[in-house]
N, C-alpha and C positions, 0 to 999 in steps of 0.2 A: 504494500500500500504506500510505504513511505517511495519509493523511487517512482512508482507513477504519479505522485504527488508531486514528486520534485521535476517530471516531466512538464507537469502543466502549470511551474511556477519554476522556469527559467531563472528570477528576480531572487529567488531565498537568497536570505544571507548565507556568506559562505559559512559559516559555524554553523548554522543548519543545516546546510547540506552536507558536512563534514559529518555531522552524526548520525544523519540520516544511512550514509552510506556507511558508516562503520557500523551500522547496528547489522546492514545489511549483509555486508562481509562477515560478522559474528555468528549470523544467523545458519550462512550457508558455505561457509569455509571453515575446515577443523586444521589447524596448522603439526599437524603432528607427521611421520613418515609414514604411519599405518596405513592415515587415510587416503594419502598421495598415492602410494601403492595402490590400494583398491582402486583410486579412480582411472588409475594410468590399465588395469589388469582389467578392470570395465572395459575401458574408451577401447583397449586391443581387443577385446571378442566383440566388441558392436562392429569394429572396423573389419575382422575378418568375417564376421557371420555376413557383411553387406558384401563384400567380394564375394562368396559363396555363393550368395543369390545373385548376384551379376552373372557370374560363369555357368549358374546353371541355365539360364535364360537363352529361348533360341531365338536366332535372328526372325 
C-alpha cells in the first residue's frame, strides 16, 4: 500500500518516502545467506523448468 501511495504522491517528503521504502525492503527482503540461497535455487528451477517447456514445444 505504502509504495502505491508513494506512486501517486511523486511530492512526499523525502523522509517519507525513505520509510516508506524501508519498511518495504523489511517486509520483503531477509538479509541472511539462507534466504539468498533459496531464492537464487528458486529463480534456477523456474528458469530451467521454462527452457523445458520451450524445447518441448513444436514449431
Amino acid at each position: 500500500r505504502g509504495d502505491h501511495w508513494l506512486r501517486l504522491h511523486p511530492d512526499a517528503p523525502d523522509a517519507l518516502r525513505a520509510a516508506i521504502k524501508a519498511r518495504l525492503l523489511a517486509a520483503f527482503y531477509v538479509d541472511t545467506e539462507e534466504w539468498k540461497a533459496k531464492v537464487v535455487v528458486q529463480a534456477r528451477q523456474a528458469l530451467l523448468q521454462a527452457v523445458a517447456g520451450l524445447s518441448s514445444t513444436s514449431p
